[in-house]
Structures are given as structure tokens and as C-alpha cells.
C-alpha positions in Angstrom: -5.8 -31.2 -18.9 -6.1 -27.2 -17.7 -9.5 -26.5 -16.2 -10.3 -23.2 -17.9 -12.0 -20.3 -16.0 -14.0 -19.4 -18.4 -15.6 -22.7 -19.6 -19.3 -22.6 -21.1 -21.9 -23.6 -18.9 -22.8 -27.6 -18.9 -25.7 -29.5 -16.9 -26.8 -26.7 -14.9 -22.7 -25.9 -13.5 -21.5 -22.6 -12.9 -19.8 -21.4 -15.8 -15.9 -22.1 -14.5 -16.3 -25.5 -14.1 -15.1 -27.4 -16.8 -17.4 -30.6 -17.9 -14.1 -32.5 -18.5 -12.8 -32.0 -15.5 -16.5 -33.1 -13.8 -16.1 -36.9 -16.0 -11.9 -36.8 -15.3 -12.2 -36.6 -11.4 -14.2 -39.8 -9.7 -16.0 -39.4 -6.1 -14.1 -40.0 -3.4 -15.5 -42.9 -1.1 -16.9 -42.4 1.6 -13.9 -43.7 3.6 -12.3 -41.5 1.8 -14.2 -38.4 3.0 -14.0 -39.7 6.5 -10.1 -39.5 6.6 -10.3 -36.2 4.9 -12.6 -34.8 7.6 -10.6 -36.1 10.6 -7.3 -34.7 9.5 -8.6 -31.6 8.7 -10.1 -31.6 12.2 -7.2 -32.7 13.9 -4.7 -30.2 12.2 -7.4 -27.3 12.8 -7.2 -28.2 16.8 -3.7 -28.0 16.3 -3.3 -24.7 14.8 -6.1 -22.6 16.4 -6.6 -24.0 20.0 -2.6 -22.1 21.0 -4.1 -18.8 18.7 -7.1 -18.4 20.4 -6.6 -19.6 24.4 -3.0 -21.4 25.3 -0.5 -18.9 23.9 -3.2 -16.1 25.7 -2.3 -17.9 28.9 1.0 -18.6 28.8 2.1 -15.4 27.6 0.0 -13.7 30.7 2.4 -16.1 33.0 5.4 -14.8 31.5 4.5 -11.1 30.8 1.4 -10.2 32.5 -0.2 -7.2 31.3 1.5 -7.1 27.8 -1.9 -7.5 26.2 -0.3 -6.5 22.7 2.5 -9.0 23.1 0.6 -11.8 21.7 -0.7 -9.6 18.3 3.3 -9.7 17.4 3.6 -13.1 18.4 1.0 -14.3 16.4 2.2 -11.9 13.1 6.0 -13.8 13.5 3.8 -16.8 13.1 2.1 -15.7 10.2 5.0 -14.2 8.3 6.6 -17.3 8.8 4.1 -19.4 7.0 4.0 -16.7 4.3 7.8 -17.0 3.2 7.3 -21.3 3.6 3.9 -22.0 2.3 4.2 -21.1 -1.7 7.5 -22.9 -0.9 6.1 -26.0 -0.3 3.2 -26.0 -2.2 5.2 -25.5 -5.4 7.9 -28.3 -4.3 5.0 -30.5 -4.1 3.2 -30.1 -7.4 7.2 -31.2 -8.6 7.7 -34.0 -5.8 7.8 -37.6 -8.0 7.2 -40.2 -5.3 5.8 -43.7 -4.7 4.0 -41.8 -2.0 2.4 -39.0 -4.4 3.0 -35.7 -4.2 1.4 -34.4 -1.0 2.0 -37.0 1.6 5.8 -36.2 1.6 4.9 -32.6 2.8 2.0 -34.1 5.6 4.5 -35.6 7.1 7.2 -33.2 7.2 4.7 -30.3 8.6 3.5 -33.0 11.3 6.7 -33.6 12.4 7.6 -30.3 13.1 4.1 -29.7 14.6 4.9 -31.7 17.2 8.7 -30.6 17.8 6.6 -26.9 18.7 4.4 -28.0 21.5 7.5 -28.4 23.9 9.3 -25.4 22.9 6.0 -23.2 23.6 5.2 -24.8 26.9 8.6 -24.9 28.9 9.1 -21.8 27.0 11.4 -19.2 29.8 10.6 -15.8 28.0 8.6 -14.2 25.4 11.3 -14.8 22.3 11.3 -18.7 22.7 7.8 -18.6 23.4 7.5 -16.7 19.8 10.2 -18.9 18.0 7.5 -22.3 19.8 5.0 -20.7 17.8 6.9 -19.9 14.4 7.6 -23.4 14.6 3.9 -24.4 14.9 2.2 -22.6 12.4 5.3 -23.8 9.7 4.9 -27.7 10.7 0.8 -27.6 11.2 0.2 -24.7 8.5 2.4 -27.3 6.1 0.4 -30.5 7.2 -3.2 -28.7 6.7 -1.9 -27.0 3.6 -1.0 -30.2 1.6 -4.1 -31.9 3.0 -5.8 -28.9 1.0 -4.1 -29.3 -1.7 -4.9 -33.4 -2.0 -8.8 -31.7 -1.9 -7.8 -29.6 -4.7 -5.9 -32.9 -6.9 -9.2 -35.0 -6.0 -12.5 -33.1 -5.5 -14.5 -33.6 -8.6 -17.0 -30.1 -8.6 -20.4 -32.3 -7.4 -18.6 -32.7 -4.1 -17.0 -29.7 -3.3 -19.9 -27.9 -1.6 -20.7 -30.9 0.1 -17.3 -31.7 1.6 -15.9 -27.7 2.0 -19.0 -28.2 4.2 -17.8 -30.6 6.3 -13.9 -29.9 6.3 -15.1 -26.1 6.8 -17.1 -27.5 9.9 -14.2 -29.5 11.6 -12.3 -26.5 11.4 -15.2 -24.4 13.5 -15.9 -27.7 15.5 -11.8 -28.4 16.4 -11.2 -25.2 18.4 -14.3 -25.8 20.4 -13.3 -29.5 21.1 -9.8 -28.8 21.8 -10.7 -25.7 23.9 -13.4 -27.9 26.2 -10.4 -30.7 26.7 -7.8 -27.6 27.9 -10.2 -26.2 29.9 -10.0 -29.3 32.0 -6.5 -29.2 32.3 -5.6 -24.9 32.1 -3.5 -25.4 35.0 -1.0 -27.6 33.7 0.7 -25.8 30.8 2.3 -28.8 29.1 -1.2 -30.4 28.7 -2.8 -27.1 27.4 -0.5 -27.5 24.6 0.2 -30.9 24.3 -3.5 -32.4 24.4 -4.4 -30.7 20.4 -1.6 -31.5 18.9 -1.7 -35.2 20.2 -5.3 -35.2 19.1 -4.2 -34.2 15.6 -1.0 -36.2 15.2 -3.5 -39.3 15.4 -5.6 -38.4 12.8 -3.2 -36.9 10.6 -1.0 -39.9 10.9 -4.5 -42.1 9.6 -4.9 -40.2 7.0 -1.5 -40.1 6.0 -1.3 -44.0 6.4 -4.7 -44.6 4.6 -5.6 -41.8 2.1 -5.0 -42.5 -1.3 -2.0 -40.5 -3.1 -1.1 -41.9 -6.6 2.0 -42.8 -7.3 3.6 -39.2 -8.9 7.2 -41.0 -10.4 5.6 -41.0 -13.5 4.1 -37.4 -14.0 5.1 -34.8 -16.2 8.1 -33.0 -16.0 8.5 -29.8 -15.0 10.9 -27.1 -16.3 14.1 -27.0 -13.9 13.3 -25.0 -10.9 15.5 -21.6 -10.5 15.6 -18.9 -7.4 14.0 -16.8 -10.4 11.4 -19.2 -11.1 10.9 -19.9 -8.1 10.5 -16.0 -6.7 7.9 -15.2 -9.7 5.8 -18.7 -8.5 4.9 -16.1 -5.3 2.3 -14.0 -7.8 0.5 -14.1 -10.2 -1.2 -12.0 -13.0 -4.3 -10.6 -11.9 -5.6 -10.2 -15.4 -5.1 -13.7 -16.7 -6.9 -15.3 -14.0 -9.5 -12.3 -12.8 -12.3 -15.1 -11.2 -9.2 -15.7 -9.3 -7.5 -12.6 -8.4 -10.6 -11.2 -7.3 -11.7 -14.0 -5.4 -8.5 -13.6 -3.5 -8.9 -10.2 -2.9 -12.5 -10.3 -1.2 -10.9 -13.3 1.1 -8.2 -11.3 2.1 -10.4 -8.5 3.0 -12.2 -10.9 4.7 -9.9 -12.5 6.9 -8.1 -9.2 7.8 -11.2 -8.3 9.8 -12.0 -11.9 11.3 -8.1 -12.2 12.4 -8.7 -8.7 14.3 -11.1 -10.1 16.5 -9.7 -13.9 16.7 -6.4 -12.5 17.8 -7.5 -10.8 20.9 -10.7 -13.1 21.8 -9.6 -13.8 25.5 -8.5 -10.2 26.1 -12.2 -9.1 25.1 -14.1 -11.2 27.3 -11.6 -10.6 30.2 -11.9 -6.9 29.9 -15.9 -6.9 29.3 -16.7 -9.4 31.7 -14.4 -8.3 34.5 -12.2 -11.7 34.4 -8.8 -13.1 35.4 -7.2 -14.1 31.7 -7.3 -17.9 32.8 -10.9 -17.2 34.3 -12.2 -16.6 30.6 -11.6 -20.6 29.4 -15.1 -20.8 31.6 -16.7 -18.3 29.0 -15.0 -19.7 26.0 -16.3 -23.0 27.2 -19.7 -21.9 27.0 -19.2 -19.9 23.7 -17.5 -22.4 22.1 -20.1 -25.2 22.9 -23.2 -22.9 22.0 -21.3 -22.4 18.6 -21.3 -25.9 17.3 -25.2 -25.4 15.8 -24.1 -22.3 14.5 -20.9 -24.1 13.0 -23.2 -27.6 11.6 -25.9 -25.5 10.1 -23.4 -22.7 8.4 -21.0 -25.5 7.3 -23.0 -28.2 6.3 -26.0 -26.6 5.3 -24.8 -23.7 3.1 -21.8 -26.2 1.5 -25.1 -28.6 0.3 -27.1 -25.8 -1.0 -24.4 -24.3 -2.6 -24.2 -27.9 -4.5 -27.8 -28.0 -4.5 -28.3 -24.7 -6.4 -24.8 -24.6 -7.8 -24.7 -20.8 -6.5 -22.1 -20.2 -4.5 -21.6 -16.1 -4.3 -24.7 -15.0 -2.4 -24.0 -17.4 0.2 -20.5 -16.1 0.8 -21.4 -12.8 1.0 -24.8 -13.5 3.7 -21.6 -15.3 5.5 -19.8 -12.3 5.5 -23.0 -10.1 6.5 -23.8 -12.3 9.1 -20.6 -12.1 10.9 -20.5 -8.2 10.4 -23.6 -8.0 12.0 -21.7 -10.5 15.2 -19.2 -8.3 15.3 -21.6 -5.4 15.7 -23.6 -7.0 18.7 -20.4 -7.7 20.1 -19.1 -4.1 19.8 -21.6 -2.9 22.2 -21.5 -5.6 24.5 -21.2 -6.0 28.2 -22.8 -8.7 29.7 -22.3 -12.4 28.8 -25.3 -12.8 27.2 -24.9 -10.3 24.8 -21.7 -11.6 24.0 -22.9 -14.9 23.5 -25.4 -13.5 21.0 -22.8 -11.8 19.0 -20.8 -14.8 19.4 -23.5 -17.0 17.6 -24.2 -14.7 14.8 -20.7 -14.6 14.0 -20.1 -18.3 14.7 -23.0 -19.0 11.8 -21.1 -16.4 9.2 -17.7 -17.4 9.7 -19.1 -21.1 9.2 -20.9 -20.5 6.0 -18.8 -17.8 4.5 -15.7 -20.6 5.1 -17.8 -23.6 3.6 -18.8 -22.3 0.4 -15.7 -20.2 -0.4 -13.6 -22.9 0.1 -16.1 -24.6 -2.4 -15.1 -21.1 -4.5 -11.1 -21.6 -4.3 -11.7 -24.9 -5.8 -14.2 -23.8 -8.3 -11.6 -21.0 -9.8 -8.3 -22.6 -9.3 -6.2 -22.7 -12.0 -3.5 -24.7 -13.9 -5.0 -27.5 -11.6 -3.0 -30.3 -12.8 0.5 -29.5 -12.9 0.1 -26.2 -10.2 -2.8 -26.7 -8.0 0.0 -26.5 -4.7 1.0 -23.2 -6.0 -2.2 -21.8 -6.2 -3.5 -23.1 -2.9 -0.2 -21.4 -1.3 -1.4 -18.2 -3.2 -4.9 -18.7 -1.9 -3.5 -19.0 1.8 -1.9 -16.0 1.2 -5.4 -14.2 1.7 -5.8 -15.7 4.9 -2.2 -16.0 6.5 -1.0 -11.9 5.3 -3.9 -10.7 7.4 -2.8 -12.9 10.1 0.4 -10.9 10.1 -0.8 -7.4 9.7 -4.3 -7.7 11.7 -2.3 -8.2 15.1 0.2 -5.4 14.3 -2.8 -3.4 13.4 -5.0 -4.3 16.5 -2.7 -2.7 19.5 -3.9 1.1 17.3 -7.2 0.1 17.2 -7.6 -0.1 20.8 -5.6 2.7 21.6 -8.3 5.0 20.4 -9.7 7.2 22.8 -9.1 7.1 26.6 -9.2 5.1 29.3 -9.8 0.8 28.5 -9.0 -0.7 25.4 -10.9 -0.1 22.7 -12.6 -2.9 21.6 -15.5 -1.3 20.5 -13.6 0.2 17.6 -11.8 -3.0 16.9 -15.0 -5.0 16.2 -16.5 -2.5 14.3 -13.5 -2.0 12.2 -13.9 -6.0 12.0 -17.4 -5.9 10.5 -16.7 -3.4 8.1 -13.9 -5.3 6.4 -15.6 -8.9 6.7 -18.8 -6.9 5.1 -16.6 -4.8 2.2 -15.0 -8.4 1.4 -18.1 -10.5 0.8 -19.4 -7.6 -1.7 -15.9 -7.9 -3.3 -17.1 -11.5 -4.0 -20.4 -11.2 -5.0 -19.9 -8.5 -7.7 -16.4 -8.6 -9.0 -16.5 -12.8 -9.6 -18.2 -12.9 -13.2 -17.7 -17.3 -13.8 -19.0 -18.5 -10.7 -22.5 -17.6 -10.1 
């Protein structure tokens, strides 16, 4: 069975869900859901404690003052995962195992995960330290990506709100956690990087061990896989899949302008509050702890009522308003509780923007039986090619004018694109209302 894109409406769903697929796909327990949630929290920790605070800190032990160091760092990362991701999302839609089709890949992706953190914290100079991270994003990027796509095999539509909500929460809430627990420890750089992604090999490992993956020996075959094939499985056709395509597009504008702030977080409040670089894990202490409301009520709550009223654009784009108008408070900022304020605001877009479009993605994937892996890798690709071209970008941004860097023009360049890319959204997807 194909869920089709462009399905009538049934029982009050938005138009792309397809009433087969609603009968075809049972609710996952609630065991089920718990699993689901830690790994995704886990793997989160793993991935975005090093971008936003240890790689910040290390890097200003090995090259202090090379502020736009860490924006190519992080862009090797991300063009890493871009090359890997469709990769191994496509191999997985083809894997026949006793173990399914997506376990194989959790594993592999936690194993290298956890090969990164010691190549990243003895690191001697900036290219290892890059090469550390290259390895991270690969091995965690791979472990969270195939726990996406087991949402994508299993999520009947009732429960995607609902559960975007709370996967979309654990990945606000795991940054904050993990960056509370290195706080305690900044001085020891082993531990910085070593605490998240021994947090998240223990829940990725229980969900791994406990999760449900069918047996895939017996699912249909595939044709053979050639480089050719396997090259054209990168794109896709804009115009047979538009709910899609356009979807993608307003993500990607999206992300490019939350990866130009993310990138440089610690930078920004060093520079605007007058702080030491390892000084600022005080402030993104405090930050990060005031955030969790922010994160429970944009997660949960928006990923509910987006079930609840089975409307899912208008909430992604007052997501994306809301963290334009953060990243305008923020622009202008200069004292810490200013910055908190804008910090908030954006905490509560991010969170509800992320819930319900995640809820989207699901909604408007296609070919989900036989390629929801190679869509998923497609839909990363909205998030991951900003993450390569938003800290090239960055370092001009805040060259503008004289004097300090410019992180007024950054932010505001931020808002603009987060704003332009929830509009995208609301008018240009016509089957999801």
C-alpha cells in the first residue's frame, strides 16, 4: 500500500492522510512510546550538547580567538551527514533482517557515536578536532535518523501530533539536560564530551534491545541497486510530490536561519555579556533551564492540538513567527535579561514549529512502504544543508560594519528567514490543512 498525497478527506483528517493507512497502522503502546522518547532524547544530547557548548570550548583551548573556526567545523559535519544520510536511509528501506530494517543502522550510527567522543576530546589541533566531529554527526545523525524513520514505518496519523510532541520536546529538553550535567564538569574536557553520549548510548541501546522491528526477510524485493539508481534516490521530482517539495522548501528556509544563531550561541552571549567563553556555560545554564516551559508547552501542547484540530499549518508558521520575533529581542540585546527574554520566545517557536512539522513530514511522506528511509534522508536534507552553508554564511554576517561582531545583523537575518519559511508552509502546502 502507497499512501497517496492527495487522498479525499475521511473522519474529519486532513486531506493527505490516507483512511487505509489510519486502519493499516495500530498504536503503539505506551511502552512503546516511552522507548521512542528516550532514544530520541538520548541521541539529541548526543548530537547538540558538542554543537552548541563543548566543541565552543574546546576549540577556544586550541585556537583562541578563531571565533569563525567553529562555523567550518560544524559545516564539515554537516556535509558529511549530507553525502551519508540518503545513503543509509535508502540501504535501510532494502536491509532484509531478523532484526528489521532500521535496527541494523541504530546500531552502526551508535557505534561510531561513541568511537567520536575520544577523538574530539584528546583532539591536538583543529583538523582532528574537525575529523572528531565529522565522525559524530555520521554515527549519531545515523542512529537518530533510523529512529526517525521506525516513526515514519509505525506512527499511525492519530498519534503523530501527539508523539512529534513529545520526541520534538526531548530534543529541546536533551541540550538543556546535557548542558546542566557539563556545566558541572567544563573543566575536565573528556567529561564535557563523554557525559552526552554515555547518556545516549544507554537509551539508545534500550530501545534498540526492546523496540519492536518486524522481521523484514520477507519483504518485497527491490529492483537491484546501481551507482545510477542510487545517485537519482538523492532527489526527487518537485512536481509529483508538491505537499512534499514544498514542505521541504519552507523547512529548509527555516532551519537556515535557526542554524545561524545555534552555531554561534556561546560567542553571542560572551560578546554581549562581557564573558570568558567557558564563563558563558553559567548563562546557558540559566537559559537552558528557563527554556524547558517554553520547550513542554510548544512541544506538547501545539503536537496535541494539532491532533486535536487536525490543523497543522497555522501552528507551524506561529512557530516560526514566534521565534522571529526571539531572534529580534535578541538582536537588540545587551543585558541578560533581555537575552533571556528573547531566549524564551524563541525557545517556545522552535519547540512548536519542530512538533507539528515533524507531525507534517509524516503527514506528506511518500512511497511510505517501500521508501519512507529515502524520504526521511531527503527531508533531513532541509535541516542538515543549512547546517552546512549557515556557518560558512555566519563569519559575513558579522563582519558587517565596524568594530565588534555583528550579531545584530545575524539575528535579524535569522528572523527573517525562520519568518519567510513558515509562510512558505502555510500557503504553498494545499493537502494538509
Amino acid at each position: 500500500m502507497t499512501v497517496s498525497v492527495t487522498a479525499a478527506p475521511v473522519d474529519g483528517l486532513s486531506p493527505a492522510l490516507d483512511p487505509n493507512e489510519e486502519q493499516a497502522l495500530p498504536s503503539i503502546p505506551w511502552w512503546g512510546i516511552a522507548l521512542l522518547i528516550a532514544a530520541t532524547f538520548g541521541a539529541g544530547m548526543a548530537m547538540i550538547v558538542p554543537m552548541a557548548y563543548s566543541l565552543a570550548v574546546r576549540l577556544d583551548e586550541l585556537a583562541p580567538g578563531r571565533t569563525e573556526v567553529l562555523g567550518y567545523i560544524l559545516g564539515t559535519g554537516s556535509a558529511a551527514t549530507l553525502l551519508l544520510a540518503p545513503l543509509t536511509g535508502i540501504l535501510s528501506d532494502r536491509t532484509r533482517s531478523r532484526w528489521g530494517r532500521r535496527r541494523p543502522f541504530t546500531v552502526i550510527g551508535l557505534l561510531i557515536g561513541i568511537a567520536s567522543v575520544p577523538v574530539m576530546a584528546l583532539a591536538p589541533n583543529v583538523f582532528v578536532l574537525a575529523l572528531g566531529w565529522m565522525l559524530s554527526t555520521v554515527g549519531w545523525g545515523t542512529s537518530a535518523g533510523s529512529i526517525g524513520n521506525w516513526q515514519a514505518d509505525r506512527l499511525p496519523p492519530h498519534q503523530r501530533g501527539k508523539i512529534s510532541g513529545f520526541t520534538g520536546l526531548m530534543m529541546q529538553l536533551s541540550p538543556v539536560v546535557g548542558i546542566l550535567l557539563v556545566a558541572q564538569v567544563r573543566d575536565q574536557t573528556l567529561l564535557v564530551f563523554a557525559v552526552p553520549a554515555a547518556i545516549a548510548t544507554v537509551f539508545v541501546a534500550l530501545f534498540v534491545t526492546f523496540a519492536g522491528d518486524p522481521d523484514s526477510r520477507g519483504q518485497r524485493e527491490h529492483d537491484r541497486l546501481t551507482v545510477a539508481g542510487l545517485l537519482k534516490s538523492y532527489v526527487f521530482r518537485p512536481r509529483d510530490v508538491p505537499d512534499f517539495a514544498w514542505n521541504w522548501l519552507g523547512r529548509f528556509v527555516f532551519f537556515l536561519g535557526l542554524t545561524l544563531t545555534t552555531s554561534f550561541t556561546v560567542y553571542f552571549y560572551a560578546q554581549r555579556l562581557e564573558l570568558a567563553v567557558p564563563d558563558v556555560a553559567g548563562v546557558m545554564v540559566l537559559t537552558s533551564s528557563l527554556s524547558i516551559g517554553t520547550a513542554v508547552l510548544g512541544s506538547i501542547g501545539g503536537g496535541w492540538l494539532s491532533d486535536k484540530t487536525a490543523r497543522r499549518k497555522p501552528l507551524t508558521l506561529a512557530g516560526a513567527a514566534l521565534f522571529a520575533v526571539g531572534c529580534v529581542i535578541a538582536a537588540f540585546a545587551h543585558d541578560i535579561v533581555t537575552l533571556v527574554l528573547g531566549t524564551l520566545v524563541s525557545s517556545l517557536g522552535i519547540a512548536l514549529f519542530s512538533a507539528v512539522g515533524q507531525a507534517l513530514v509524516l503527514d506528506v511522506l511518500p512511497e511510505r512502504d517501500t521508501q519512507a528511509g529515502r524520504y526521511m534522508a531527503i527531508t533531513m536534507f532541509a535541516q542538515k544543508i543549512p547546517g552546512v552553508l549557515a556557518p560558512i554564511a555566519a563569519p559575513a554576517l558579522l563582519v558587517i560594519g565596524a568594530g565588534a561582531q555583528n550579531f545584530t545583523a545575524l539575528y535579524l537575518t535569522a528572523a527573517g528567514l525562520a519568518l519567510a519559511g513558515g509562510l512558505i508552509i502555510a500557503l504553498k502546502v494545499r493537502g494538509i490543512r
